[in-house]
C-alpha positions as protocol buffer text, in pm:
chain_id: "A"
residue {
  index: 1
  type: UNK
  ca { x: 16094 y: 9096 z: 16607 }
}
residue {
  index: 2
  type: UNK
  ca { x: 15764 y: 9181 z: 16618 }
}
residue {
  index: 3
  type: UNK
  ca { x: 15716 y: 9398 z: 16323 }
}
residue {
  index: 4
  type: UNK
  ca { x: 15933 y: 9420 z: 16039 }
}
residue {
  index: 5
  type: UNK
  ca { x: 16106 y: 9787 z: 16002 }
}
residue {
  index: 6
  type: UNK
  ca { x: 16358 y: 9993 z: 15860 }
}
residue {
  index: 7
  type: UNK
  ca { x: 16768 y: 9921 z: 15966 }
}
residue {
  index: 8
  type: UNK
  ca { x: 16898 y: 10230 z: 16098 }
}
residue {
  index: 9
  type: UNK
  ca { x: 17325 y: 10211 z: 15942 }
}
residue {
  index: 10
  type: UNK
  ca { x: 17448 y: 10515 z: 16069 }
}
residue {
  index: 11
  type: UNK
  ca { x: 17705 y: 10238 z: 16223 }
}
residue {
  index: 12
  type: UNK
  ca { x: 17799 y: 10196 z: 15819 }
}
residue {
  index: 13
  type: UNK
  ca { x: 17834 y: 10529 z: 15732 }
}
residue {
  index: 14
  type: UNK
  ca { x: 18062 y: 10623 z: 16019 }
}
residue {
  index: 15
  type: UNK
  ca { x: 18305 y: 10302 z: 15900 }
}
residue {
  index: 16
  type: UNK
  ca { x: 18239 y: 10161 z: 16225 }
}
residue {
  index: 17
  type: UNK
  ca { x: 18476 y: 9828 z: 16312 }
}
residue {
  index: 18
  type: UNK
  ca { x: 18396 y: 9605 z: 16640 }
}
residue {
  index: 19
  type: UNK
  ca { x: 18585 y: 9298 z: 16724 }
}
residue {
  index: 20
  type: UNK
  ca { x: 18418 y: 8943 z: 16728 }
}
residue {
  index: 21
  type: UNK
  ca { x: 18532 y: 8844 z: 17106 }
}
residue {
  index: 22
  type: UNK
  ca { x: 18421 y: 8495 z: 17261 }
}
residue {
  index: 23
  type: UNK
  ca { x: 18456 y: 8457 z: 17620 }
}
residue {
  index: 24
  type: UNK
  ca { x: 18430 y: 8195 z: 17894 }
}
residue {
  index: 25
  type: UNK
  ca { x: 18060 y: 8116 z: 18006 }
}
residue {
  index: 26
  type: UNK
  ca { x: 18171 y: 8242 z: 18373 }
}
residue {
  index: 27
  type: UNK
  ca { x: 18339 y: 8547 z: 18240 }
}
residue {
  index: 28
  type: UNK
  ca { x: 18015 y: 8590 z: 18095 }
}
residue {
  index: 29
  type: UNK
  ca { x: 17817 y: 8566 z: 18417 }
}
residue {
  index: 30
  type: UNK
  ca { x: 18043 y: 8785 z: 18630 }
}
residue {
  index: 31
  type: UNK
  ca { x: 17981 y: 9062 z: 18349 }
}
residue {
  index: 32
  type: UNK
  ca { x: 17592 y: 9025 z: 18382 }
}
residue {
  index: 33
  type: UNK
  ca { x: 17577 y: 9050 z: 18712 }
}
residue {
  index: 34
  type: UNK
  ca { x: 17790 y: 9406 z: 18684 }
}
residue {
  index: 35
  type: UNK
  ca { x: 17556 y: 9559 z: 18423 }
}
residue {
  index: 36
  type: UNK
  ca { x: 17504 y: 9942 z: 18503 }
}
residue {
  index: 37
  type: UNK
  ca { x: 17742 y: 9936 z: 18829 }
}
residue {
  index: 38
  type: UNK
  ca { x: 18088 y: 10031 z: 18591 }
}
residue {
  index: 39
  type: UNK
  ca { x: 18398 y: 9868 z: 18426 }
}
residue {
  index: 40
  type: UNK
  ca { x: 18454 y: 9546 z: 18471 }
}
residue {
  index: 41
  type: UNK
  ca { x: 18778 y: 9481 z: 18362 }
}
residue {
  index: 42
  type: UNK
  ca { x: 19063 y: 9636 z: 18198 }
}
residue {
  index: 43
  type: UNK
  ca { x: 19188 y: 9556 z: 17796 }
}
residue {
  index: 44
  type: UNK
  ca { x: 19522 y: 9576 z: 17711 }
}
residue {
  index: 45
  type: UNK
  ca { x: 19676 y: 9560 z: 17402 }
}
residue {
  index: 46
  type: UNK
  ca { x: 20058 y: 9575 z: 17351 }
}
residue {
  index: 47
  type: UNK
  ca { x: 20293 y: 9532 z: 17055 }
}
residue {
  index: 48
  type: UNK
  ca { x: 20529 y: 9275 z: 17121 }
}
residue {
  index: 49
  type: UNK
  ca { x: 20821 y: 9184 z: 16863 }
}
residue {
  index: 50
  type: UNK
  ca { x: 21051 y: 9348 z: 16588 }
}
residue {
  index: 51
  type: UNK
  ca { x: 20754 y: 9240 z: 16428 }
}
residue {
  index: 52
  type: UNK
  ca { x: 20515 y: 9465 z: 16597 }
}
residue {
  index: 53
  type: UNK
  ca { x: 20289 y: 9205 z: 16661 }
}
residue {
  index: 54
  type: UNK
  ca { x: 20002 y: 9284 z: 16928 }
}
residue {
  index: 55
  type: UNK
  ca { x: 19968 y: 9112 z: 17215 }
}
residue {
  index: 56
  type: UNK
  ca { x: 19614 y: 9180 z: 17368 }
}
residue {
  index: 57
  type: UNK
  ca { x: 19491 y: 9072 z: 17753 }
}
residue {
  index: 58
  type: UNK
  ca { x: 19198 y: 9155 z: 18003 }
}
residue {
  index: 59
  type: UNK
  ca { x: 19194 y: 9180 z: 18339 }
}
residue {
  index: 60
  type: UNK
  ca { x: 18904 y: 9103 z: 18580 }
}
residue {
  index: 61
  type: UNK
  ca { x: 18788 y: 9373 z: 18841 }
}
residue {
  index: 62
  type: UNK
  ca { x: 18915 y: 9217 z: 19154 }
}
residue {
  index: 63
  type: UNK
  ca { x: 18534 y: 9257 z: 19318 }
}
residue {
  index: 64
  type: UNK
  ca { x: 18380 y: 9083 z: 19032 }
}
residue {
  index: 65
  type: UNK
  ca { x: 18613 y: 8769 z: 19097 }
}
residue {
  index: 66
  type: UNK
  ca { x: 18366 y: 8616 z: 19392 }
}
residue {
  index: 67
  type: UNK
  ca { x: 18157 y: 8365 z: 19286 }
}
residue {
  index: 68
  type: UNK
  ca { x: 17787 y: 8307 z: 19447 }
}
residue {
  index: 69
  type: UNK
  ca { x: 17616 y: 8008 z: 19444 }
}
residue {
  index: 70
  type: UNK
  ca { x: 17884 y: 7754 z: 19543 }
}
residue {
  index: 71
  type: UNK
  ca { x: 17800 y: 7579 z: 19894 }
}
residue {
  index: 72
  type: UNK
  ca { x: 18086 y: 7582 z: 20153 }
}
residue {
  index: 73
  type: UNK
  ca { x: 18349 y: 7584 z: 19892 }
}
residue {
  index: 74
  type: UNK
  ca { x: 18616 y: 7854 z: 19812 }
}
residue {
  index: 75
  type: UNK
  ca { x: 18683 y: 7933 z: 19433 }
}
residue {
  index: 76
  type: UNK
  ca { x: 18762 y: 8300 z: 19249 }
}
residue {
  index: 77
  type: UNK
  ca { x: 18740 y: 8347 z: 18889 }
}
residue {
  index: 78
  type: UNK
  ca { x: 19115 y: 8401 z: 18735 }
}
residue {
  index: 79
  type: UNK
  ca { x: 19126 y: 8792 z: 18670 }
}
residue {
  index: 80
  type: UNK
  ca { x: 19409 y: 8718 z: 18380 }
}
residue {
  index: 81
  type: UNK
  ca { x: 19249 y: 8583 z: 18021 }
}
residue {
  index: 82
  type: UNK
  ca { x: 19532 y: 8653 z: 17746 }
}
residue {
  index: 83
  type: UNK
  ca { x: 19361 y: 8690 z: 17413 }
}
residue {
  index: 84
  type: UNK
  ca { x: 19433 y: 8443 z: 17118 }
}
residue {
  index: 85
  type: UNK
  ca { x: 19408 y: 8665 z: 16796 }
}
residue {
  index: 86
  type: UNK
  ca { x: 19216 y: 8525 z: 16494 }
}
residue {
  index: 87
  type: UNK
  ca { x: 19186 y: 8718 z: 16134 }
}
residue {
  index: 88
  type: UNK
  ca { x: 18829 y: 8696 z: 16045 }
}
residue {
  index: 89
  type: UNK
  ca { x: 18908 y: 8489 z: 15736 }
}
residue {
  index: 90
  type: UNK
  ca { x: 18707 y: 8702 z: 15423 }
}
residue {
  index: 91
  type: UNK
  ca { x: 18374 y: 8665 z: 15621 }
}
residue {
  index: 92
  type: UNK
  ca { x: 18169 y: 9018 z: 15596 }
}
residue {
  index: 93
  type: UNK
  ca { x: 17991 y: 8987 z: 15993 }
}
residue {
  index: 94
  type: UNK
  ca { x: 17844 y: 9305 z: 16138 }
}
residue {
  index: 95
  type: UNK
  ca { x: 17695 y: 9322 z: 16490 }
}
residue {
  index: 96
  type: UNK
  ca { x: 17360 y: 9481 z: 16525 }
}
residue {
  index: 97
  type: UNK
  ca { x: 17128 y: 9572 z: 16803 }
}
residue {
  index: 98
  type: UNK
  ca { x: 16739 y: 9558 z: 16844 }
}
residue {
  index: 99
  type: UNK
  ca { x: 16594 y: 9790 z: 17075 }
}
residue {
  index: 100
  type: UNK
  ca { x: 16206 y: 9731 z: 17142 }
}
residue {
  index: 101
  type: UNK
  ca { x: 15978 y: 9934 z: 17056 }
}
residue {
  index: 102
  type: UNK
  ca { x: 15855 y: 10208 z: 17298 }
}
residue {
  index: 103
  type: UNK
  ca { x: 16188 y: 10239 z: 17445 }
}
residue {
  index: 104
  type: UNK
  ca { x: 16519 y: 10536 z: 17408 }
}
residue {
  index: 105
  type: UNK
  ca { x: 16840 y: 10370 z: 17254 }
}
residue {
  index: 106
  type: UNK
  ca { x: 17145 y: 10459 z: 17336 }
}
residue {
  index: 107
  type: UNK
  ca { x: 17406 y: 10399 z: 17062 }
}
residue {
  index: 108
  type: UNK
  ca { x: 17721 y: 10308 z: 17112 }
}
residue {
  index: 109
  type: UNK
  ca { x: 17855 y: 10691 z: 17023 }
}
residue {
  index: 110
  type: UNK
  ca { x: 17638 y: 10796 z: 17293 }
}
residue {
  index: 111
  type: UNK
  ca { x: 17351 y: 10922 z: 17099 }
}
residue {
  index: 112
  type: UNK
  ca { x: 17015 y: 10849 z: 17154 }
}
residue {
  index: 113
  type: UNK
  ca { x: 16684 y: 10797 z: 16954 }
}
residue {
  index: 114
  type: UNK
  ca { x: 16355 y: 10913 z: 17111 }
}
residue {
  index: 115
  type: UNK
  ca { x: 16122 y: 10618 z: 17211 }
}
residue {
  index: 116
  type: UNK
  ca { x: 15808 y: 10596 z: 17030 }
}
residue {
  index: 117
  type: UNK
  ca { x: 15543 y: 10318 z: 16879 }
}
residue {
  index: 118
  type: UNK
  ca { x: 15597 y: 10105 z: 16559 }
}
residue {
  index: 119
  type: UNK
  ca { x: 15846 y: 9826 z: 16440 }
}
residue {
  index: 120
  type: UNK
  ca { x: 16132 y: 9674 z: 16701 }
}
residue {
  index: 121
  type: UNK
  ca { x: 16451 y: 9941 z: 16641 }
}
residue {
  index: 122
  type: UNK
  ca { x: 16733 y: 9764 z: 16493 }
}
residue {
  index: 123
  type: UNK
  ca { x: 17065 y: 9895 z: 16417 }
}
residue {
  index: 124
  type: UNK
  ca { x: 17424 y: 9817 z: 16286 }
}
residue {
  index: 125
  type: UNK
  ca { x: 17677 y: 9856 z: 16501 }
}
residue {
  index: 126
  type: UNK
  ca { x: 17982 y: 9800 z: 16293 }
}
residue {
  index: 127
  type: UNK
  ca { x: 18152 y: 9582 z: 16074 }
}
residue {
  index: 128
  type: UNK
  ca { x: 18356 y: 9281 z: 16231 }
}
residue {
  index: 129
  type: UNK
  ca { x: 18767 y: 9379 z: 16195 }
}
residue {
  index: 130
  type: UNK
  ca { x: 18922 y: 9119 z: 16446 }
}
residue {
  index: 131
  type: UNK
  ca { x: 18822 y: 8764 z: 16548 }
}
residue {
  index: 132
  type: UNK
  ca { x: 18972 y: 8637 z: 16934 }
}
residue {
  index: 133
  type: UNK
  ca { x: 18922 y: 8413 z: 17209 }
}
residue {
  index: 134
  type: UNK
  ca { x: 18947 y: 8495 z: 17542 }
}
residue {
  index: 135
  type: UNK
  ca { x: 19094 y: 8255 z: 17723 }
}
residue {
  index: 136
  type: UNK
  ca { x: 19190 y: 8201 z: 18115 }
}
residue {
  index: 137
  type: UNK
  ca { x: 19535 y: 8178 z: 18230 }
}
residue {
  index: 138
  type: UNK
  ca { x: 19601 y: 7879 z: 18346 }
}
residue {
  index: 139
  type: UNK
  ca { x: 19696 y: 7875 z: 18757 }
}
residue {
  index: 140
  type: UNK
  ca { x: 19597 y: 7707 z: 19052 }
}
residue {
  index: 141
  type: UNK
  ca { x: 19254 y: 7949 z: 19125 }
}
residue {
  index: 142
  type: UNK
  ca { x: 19149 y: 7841 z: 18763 }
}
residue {
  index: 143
  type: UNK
  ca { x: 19208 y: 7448 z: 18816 }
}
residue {
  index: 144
  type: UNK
  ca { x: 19035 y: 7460 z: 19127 }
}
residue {
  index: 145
  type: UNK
  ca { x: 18718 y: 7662 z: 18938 }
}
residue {
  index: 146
  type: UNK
  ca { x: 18698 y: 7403 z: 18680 }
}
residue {
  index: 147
  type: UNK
  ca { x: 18713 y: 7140 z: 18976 }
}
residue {
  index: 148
  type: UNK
  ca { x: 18434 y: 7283 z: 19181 }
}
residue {
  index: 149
  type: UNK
  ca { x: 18213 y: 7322 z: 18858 }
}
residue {
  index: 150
  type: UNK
  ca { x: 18258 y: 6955 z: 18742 }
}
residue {
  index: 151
  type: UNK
  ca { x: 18150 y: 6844 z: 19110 }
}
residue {
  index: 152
  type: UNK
  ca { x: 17843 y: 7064 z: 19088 }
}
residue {
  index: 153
  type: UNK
  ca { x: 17746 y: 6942 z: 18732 }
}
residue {
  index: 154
  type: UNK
  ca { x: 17753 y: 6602 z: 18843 }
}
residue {
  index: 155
  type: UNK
  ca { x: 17549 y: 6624 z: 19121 }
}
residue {
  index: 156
  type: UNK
  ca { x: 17213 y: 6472 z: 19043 }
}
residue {
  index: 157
  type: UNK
  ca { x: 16921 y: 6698 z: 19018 }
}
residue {
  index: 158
  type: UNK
  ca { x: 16690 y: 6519 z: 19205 }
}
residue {
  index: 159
  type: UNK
  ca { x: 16754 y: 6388 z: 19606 }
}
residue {
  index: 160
  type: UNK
  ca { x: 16534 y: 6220 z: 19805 }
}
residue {
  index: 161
  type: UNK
  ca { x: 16499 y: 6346 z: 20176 }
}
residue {
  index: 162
  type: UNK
  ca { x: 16319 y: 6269 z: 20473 }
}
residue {
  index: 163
  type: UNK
  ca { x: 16057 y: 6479 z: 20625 }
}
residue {
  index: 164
  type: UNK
  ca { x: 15980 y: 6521 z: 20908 }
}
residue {
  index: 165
  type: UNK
  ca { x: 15615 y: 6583 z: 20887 }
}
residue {
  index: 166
  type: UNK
  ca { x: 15352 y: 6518 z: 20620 }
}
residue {
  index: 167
  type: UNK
  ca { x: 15284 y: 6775 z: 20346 }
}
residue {
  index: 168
  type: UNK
  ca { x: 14964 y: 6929 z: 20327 }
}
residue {
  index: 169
  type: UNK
  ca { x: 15001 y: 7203 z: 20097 }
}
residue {
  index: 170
  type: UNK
  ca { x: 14994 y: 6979 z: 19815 }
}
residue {
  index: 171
  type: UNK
  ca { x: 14867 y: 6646 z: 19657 }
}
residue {
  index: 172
  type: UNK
  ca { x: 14697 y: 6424 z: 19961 }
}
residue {
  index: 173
  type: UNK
  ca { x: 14767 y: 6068 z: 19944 }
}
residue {
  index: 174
  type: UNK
  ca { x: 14498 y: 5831 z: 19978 }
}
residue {
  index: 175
  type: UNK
  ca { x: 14498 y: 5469 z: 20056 }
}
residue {
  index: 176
  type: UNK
  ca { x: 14250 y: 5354 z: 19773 }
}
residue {
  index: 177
  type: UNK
  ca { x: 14125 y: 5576 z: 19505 }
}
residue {
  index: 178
  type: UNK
  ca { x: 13696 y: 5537 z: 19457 }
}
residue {
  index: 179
  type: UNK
  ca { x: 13746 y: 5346 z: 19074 }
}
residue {
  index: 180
  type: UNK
  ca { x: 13967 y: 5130 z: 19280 }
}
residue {
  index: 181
  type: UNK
  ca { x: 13715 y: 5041 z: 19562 }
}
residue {
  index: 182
  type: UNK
  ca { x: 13452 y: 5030 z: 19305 }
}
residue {
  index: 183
  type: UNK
  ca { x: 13643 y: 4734 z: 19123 }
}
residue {
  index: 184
  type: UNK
  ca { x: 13733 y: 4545 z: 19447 }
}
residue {
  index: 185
  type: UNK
  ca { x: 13342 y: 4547 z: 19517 }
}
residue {
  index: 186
  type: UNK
  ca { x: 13260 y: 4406 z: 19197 }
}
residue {
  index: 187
  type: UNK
  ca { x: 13538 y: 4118 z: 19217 }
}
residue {
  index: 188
  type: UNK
  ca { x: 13428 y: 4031 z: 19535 }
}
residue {
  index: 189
  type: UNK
  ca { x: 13086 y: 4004 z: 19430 }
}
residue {
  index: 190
  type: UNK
  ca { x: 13158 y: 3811 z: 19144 }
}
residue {
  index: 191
  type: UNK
  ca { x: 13348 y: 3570 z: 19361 }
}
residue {
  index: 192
  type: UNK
  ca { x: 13092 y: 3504 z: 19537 }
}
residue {
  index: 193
  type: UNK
  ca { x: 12877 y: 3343 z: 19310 }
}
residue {
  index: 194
  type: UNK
  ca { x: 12972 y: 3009 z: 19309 }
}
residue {
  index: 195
  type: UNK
  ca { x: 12921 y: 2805 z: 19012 }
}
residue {
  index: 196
  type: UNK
  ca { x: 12577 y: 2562 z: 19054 }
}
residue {
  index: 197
  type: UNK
  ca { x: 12509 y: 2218 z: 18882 }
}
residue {
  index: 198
  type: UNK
  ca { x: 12461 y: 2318 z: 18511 }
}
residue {
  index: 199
  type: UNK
  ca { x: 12102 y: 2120 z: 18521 }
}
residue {
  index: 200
  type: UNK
  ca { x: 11999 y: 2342 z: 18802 }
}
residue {
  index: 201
  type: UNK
  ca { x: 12095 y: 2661 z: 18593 }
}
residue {
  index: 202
  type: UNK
  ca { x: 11899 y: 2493 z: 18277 }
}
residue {
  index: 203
  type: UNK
  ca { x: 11650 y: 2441 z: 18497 }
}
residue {
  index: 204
  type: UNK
  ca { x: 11652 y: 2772 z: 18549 }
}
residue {
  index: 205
  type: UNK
  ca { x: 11694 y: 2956 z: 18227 }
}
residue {
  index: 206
  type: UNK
  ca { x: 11434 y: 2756 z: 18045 }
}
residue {
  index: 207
  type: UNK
  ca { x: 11177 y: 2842 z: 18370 }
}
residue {
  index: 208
  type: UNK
  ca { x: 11324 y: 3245 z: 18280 }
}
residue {
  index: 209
  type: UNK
  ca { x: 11243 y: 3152 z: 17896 }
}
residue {
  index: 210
  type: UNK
  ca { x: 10909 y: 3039 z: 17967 }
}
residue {
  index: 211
  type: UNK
  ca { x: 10830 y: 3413 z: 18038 }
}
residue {
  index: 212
  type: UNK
  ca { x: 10985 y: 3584 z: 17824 }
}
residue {
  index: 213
  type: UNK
  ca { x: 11167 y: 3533 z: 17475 }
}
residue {
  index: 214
  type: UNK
  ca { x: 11493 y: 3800 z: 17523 }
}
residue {
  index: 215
  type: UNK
  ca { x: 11690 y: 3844 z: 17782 }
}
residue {
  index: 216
  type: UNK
  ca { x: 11993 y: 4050 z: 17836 }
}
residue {
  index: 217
  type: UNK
  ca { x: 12277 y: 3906 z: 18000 }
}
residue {
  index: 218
  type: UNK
  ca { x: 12281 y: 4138 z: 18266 }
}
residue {
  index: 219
  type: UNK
  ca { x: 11917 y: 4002 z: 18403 }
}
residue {
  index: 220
  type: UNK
  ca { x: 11993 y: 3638 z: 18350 }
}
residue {
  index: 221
  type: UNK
  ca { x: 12300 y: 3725 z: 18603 }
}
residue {
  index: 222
  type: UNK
  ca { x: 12064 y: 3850 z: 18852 }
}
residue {
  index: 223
  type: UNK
  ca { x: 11828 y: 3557 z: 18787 }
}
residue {
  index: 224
  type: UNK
  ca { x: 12082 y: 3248 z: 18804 }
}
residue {
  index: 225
  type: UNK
  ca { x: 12315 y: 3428 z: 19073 }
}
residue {
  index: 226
  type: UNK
  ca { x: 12590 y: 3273 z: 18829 }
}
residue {
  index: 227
  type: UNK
  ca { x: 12940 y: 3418 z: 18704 }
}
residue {
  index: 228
  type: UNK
  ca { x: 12894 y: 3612 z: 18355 }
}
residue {
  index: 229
  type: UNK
  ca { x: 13178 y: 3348 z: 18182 }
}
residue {
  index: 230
  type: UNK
  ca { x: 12987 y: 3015 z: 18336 }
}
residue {
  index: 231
  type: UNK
  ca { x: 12676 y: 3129 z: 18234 }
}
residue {
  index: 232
  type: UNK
  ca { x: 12745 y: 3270 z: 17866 }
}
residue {
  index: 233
  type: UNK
  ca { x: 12921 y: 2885 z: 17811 }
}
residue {
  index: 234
  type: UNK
  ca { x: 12588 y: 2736 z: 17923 }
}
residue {
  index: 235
  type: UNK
  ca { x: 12398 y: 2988 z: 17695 }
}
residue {
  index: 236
  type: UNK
  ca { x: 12623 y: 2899 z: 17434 }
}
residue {
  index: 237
  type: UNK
  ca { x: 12469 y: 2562 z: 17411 }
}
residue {
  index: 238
  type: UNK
  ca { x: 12078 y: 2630 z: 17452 }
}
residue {
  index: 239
  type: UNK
  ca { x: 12064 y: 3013 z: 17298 }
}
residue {
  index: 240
  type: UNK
  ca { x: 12136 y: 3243 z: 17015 }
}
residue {
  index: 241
  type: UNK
  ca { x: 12312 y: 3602 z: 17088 }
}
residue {
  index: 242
  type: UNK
  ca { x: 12120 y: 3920 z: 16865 }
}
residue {
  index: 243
  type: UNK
  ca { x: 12379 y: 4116 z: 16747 }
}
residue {
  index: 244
  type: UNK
  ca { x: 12185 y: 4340 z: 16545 }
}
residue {
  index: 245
  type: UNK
  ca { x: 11770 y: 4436 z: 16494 }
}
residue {
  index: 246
  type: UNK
  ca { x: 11548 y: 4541 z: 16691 }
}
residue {
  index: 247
  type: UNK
  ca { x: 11659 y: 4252 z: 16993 }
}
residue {
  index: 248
  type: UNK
  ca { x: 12018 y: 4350 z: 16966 }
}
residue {
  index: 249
  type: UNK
  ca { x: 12265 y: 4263 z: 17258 }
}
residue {
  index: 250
  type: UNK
  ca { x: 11971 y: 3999 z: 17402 }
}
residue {
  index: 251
  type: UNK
  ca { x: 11989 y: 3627 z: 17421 }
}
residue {
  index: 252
  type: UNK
  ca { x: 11693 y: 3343 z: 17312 }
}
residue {
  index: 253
  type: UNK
  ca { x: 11632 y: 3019 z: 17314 }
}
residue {
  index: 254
  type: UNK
  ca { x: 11735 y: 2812 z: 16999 }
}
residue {
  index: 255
  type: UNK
  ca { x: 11417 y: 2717 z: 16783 }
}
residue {
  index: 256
  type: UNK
  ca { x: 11456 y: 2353 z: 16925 }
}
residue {
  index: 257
  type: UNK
  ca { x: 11451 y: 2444 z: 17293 }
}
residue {
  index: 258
  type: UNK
  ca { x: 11147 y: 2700 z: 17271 }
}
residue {
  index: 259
  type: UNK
  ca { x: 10819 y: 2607 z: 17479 }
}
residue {
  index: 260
  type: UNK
  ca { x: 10626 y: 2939 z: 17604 }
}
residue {
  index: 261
  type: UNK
  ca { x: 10275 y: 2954 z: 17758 }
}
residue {
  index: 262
  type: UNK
  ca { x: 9998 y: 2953 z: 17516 }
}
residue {
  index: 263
  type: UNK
  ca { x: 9847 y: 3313 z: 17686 }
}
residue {
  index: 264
  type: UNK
  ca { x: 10232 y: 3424 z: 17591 }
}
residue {
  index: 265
  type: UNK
  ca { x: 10311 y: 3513 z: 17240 }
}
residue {
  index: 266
  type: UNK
  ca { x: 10650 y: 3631 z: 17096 }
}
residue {
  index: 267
  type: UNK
  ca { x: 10758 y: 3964 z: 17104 }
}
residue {
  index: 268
  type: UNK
  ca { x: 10821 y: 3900 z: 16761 }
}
């Protein structure tokens, strides 16, 4: 409900009693699919007994017994379903109705209320009387139903299929996505570089030092043509790593290892 409003019991006042019916999810169906086009059944109810006890049983409207949506199979819904009588056990249940706003209810004394804005409508029907269960009749149409529906249920929801040409409409396919090219580049690159003789690679980082004091490992990479892992074990040995100040992320020479040019001072 959108809004909370007023409950119209006129259904009180006129002492109103409904019974509390539960029916077959198929029953339930067939009457849907009838809404506004008549009766669908017939109800019964008989007295049975020297005991005058009732015996109560719908019956189907023949038309409404074809079922749609089951693939070259054959199956009716039984038109019998005997009623299995239930006292409603001290429980107080009413049955109400909400009618949206904006819109003309029809009640079930055929009355109507004028449509207007404000709060959903809602409404008491009546007071529960009678409990029952509406239940098929057992026969061979019925068995057969039950059959066809287990078949359906287990059928799995999704099938693969072969087609016959390729879908456009949709997602594309693509051999190699642009990350993944990207990556192959770089691995290929990077196996390329094949590992030198370590004194050459001294040779040349301490040549590289002699320049400058940092370096980030990025440059030394372009300047030694060497893989990042051999060339961070060789810098390991000879250099110290800046993990913070103003030289952060940039390698140097270890005090013991530094020579620069005398017309080449320190950054520092």
């Amino acid at each position: 409900m959108s809004e909370k409003g007023e409950v119209d019991l006129t259904g009180a006042k006129q002492n109103t009693g409904v019974w509390l019916v539960k029916v077959p999810k198929y029953l339930a169906q067939q009457w849907a699919k009838a809404a506004g086009k008549g009766d669908v059944g017939k109800l019964r109810i008989s007295k049975k007994g020297n005991q005058g006890k009732g015996e109560v049983s719908f019956t189907l409207n023949e038309e409404l017994t074809v079922l749609e949506g089951i693939e070259a199979k054959t199956a009716s819904v039984p038109r019998e379903h005997p009623f299995t009588m239930q006292s409603v056990g001290g429980q107080l249940l009413a049955v109400y109705s909400e009618n949206p706003a904006g819109q003309s209810e029809e009640r079930s004394d055929g009355s109507s209320s004028g449509a207007g804005a404000g709060p959903d409508k809602i409404a008491l029907e009546g007071v529960v009387v009678q409990r029952a269960e509406c239940k098929p009749s057992v026969s061979e149409s019925y068995m057969r139903l039950k059959r066809i529906q287990i078949e359906e249920s287990s059928k799995p929801t999704r099938l693969s299929q072969q087609l016959d040409k390729a879908v456009t409409s949709n997602y594309k396919p693509v051999s190699n996505h642009a990350y993944n090219l990207e990556y192959d580049r770089k691995k290929k690159e990077e196996g390329k570089r094949a590992r030198a003789d370590k004194q050459q690679v001294l040779d040349m980082l301490f040549s590289a030092f002699e320049k400058h004091q940092f370096y980030n490992i990025k440059d030394l990479v372009d300047i030694t043509k060497q893989p990042v892992s051999y060339l961070k074990e060789i810098l390991r040995d000879i250099g110290n790593y800046n993990v913070k100040g103003t030289h952060k992320n940039t390698w140097e020479l270890k005090p013991e290892y530094r020579h620069y040019h005398a017309d080449e001072k320190t950054d520092e």
